[in-house]
C-alpha positions in Angstrom: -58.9 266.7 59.5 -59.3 269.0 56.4 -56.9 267.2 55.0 -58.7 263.6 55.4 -62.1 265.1 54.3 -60.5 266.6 51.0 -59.1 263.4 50.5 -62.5 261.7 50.6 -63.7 264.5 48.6 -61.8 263.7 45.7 -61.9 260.1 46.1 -65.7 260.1 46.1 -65.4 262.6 42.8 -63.1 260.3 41.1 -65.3 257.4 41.8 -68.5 258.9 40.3 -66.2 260.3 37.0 -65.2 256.7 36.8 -68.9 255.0 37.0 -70.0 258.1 34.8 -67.4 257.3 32.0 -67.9 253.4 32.2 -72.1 254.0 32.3 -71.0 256.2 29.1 -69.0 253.9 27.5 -71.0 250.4 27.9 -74.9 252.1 27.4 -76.5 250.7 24.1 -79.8 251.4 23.5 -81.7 248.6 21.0 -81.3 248.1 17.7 -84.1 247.8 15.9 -85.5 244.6 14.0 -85.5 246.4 10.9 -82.0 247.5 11.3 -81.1 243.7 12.6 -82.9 242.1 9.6 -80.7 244.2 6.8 -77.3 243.2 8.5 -78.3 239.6 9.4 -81.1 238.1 7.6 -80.0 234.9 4.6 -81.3 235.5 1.4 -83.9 232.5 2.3 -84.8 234.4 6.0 -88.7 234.1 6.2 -90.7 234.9 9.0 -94.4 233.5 10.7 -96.5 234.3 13.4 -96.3 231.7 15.8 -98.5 232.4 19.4 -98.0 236.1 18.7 -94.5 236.2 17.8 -92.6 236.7 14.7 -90.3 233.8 14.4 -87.3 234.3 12.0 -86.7 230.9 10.1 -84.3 229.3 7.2 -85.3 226.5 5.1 -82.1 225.0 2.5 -81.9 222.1 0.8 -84.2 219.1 0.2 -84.8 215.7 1.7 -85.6 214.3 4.9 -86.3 217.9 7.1 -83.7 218.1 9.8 -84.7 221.1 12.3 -81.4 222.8 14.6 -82.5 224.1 17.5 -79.5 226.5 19.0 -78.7 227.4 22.8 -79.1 230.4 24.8 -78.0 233.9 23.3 -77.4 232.5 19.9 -79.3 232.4 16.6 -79.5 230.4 13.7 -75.9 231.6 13.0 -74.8 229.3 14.8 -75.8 226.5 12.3 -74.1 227.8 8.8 -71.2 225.5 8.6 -73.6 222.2 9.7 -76.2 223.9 7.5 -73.7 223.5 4.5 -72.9 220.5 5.4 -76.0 218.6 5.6 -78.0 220.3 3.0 -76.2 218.3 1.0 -78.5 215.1 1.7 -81.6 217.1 3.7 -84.0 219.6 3.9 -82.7 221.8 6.7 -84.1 223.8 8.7 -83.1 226.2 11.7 -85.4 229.2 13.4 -84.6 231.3 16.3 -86.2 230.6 19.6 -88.3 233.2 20.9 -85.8 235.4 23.1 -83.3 235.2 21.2 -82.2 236.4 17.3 -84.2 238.5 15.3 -87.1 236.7 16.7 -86.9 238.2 19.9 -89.5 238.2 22.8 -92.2 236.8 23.5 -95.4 239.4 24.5 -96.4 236.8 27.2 -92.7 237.0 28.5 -93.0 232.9 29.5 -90.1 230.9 28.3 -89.9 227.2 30.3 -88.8 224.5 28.4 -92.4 223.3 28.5 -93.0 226.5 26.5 -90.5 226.2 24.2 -91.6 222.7 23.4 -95.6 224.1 22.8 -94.0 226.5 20.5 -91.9 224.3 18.8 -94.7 222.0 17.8 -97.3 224.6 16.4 -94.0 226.1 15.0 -93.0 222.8 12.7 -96.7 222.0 12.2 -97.3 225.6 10.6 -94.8 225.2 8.3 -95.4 221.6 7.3 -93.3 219.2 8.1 -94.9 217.0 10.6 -91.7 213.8 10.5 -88.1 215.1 10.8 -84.9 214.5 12.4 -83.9 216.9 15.2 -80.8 218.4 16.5 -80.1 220.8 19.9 -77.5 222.6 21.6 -77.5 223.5 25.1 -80.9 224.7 25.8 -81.6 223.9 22.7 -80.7 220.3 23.2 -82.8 220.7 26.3 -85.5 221.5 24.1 -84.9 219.0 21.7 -85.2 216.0 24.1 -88.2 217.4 25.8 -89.7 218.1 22.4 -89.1 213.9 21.9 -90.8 213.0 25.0 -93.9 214.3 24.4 -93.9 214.0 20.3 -91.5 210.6 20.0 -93.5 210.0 17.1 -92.8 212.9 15.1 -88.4 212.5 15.6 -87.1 210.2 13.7 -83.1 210.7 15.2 -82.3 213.0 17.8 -78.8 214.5 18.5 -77.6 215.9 21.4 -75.4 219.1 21.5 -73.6 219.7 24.8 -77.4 219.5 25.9 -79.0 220.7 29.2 -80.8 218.0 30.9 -79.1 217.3 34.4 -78.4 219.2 37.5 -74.8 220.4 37.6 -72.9 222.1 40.6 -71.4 224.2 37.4 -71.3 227.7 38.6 -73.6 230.0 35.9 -71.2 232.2 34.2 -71.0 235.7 34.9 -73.4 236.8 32.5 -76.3 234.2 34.0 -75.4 235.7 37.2 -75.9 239.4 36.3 -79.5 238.3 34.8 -80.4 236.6 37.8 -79.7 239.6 40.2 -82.5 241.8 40.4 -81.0 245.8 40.4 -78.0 244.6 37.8 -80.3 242.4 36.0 -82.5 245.9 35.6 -79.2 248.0 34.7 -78.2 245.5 32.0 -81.0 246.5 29.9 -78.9 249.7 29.0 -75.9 249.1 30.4 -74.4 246.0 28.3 -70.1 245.9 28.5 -69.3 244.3 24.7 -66.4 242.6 27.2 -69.2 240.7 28.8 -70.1 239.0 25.1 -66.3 238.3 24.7 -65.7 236.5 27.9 -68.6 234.0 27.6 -67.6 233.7 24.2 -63.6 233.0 25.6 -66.0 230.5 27.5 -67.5 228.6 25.2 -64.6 228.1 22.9 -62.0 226.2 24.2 -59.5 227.5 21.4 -60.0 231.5 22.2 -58.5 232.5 19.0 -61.5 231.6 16.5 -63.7 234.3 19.1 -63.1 236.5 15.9 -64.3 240.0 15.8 -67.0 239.0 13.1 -68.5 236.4 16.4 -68.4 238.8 19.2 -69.9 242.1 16.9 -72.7 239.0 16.0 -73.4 237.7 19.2 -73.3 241.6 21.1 -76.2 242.9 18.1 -78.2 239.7 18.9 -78.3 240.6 22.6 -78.5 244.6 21.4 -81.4 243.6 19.3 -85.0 245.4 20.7 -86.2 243.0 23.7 -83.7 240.9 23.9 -82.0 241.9 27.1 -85.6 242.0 28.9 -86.1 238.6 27.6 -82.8 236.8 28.5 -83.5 238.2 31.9 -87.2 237.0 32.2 -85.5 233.5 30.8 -83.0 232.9 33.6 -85.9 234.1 35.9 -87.6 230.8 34.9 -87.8 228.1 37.8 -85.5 225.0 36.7 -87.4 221.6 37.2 -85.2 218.5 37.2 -86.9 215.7 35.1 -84.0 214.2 33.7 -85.6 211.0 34.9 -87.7 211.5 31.6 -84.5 210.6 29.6 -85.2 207.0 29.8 -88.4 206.9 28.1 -86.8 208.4 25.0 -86.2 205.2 22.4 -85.4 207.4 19.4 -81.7 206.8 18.0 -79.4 209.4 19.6 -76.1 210.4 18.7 -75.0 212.9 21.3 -72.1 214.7 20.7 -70.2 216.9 23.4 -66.9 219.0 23.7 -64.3 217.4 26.3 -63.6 221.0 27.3 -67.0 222.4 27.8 -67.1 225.0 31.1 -70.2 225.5 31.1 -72.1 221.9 30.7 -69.7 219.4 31.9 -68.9 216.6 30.0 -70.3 214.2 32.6 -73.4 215.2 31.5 -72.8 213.4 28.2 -71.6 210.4 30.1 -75.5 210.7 31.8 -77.0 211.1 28.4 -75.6 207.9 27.2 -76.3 205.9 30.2 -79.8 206.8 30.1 -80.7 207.0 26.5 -81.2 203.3 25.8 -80.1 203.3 21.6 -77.6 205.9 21.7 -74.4 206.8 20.6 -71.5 209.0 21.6 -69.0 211.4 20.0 -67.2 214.0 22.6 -63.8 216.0 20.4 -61.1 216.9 22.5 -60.2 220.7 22.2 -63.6 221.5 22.0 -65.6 223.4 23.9 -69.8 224.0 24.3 -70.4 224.7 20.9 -68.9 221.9 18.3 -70.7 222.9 15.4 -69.2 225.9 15.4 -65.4 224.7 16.7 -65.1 221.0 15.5 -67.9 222.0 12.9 -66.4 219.7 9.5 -65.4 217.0 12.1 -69.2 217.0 14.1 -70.9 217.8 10.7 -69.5 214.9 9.2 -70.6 212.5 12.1 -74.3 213.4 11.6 -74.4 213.5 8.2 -73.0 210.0 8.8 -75.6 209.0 11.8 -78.8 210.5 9.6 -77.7 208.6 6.5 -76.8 205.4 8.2 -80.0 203.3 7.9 -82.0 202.7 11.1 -80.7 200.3 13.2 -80.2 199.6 17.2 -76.7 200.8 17.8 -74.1 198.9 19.2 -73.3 201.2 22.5 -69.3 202.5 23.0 
């Protein structure tokens, strides 16, 4: 019997060394904004005040304003190589969402798509552009429609990026899950595994080898930086209303583009999108994943610059 308890002994010792080391290994405290802004901010980085929150923003090139909303977890980074490309012919502009980037949270801790969409709109009319052509990916697509609903008059094209929009029986990825269960959800805002940046990286990339060391160090100090982790979590928190239905009003022209390969919004969603956006057009890229401006990003960049320059007309559907 001595020998069984002894056994247990040890076991139980081995298994506390081994949380002990891991809790070592993975806890991060939060970098600071200041620290964040040095290794991350563009030359052209400004900042405003927009309902109480500093919102990092980027304005290049001149032209017709087109403003990139990106998805959840990323920043404005995610934009460079479109940014590049369409400056060429356009004013662009891209900001990061409250949350997120080195904008970070919001004090009021609300973050529906209904906010996002108030914020948006004080956010463009602050800076001054009140006509513009806009572009979202993932929740930022999500944001981007809704934002075209209720202000059709201030989009002049709208594009689609592997949007959220319709209910899915996706299962969240593993990092969604941790924020939306309460005692790991707590733990994560210390304990952060870089390996859980990697995989949903390895997720949204169909080809795994351009998750490059430069991405994942990016994307793990974005989710490092102060209030971040509090705020993905109070953003997953948020109750998810379907009114896709509302994606029939919209009679803006649409290009949505999609990745063939995307795991985390299927690509029947894109399918939905064009049935139900009446003058729109499709583009899904095979090999591709959830994020095409970043892994098809010449190819997709391309195609909008085509779709903004292309003078307004109602498209023929295919």
């Amino acid at each position: 019997m001595s020998k069984v308890l002894k056994f247990f002994k040890y076991l139980l010792l081995l298994i506390v060394a081994i949380i002990g080391i891991y809790t070592a290994i993975n806890y991060h405290n939060d970098i600071s904004i200041s620290e964040m802004k040095a290794k991350y901010a563009y030359p052209e980085s400004k900042f405003v005040e927009i309902q109480n929150t500093p919102v990092h923003y980027r304005i290049v090139g001149e032209g017709m304003p087109v403003v990139l909303v990106h998805g959840t977890a990323a920043s404005i980074h995610t934009w460079e190589d479109w940014t590049d490309i369409l400056k060429q012919d356009f004013q662009v502009i891209s900001f990061d969402l409250p949350a997120f980037g080195l904008t970070g949270p919001r004090p009021d801790r609300k973050y529906a798509i209904s906010d996002y969409v108030a914020f948006m709109d004080e956010f463009v009319e602050n800076i001054g552009v009140d006509s513009f052509h806009l572009a979202g990916n993932s929740l930022g697509g999500g944001i981007a429609w809704n934002y075209t609903v209720a202000h059709p008059e201030k989009v002049a094209k709208l594009i689609l990026v592997n949007s959220s929009g319709y209910p899915s029986n996706k299962a969240p990825s593993i990092a969604f899950k941790i924020a939306g269960t309460p005692i790991l959800k707590d733990l994560m805002q210390k304990i952060t595994p870089k390996s859980l940046i990697e995989k949903s990286l390895s997720e949204v990339f169909y080809n795994d080898a351009l998750v490059s060391d430069e991405i994942v160090n990016r994307y793990f100090d974005m989710t490092l930086r102060e209030g971040n982790r509090q705020a993905f979590g109070d953003r997953v928190a948020q109750v998810q209303y379907d009114n896709s239905d509302l994606v029939k009003t919209i009679q803006n022209e649409t290009l949505i583009i999609w990745g063939a390969h995307d795991e985390w919004i299927p690509v029947e969603c894109a399918h939905n999108f064009h049935r139900d956006l009446p003058n729109s057009e499709l583009k899904i890229y095979e090999k591709c994943g959830h994020i095409p401006m970043e892994e098809k990003a010449k190819e997709s960049g391309q195609d909008v610059l085509t779709f903004l320059n292309r003078v307004n007309e109602q498209i023929t559907r295919k």
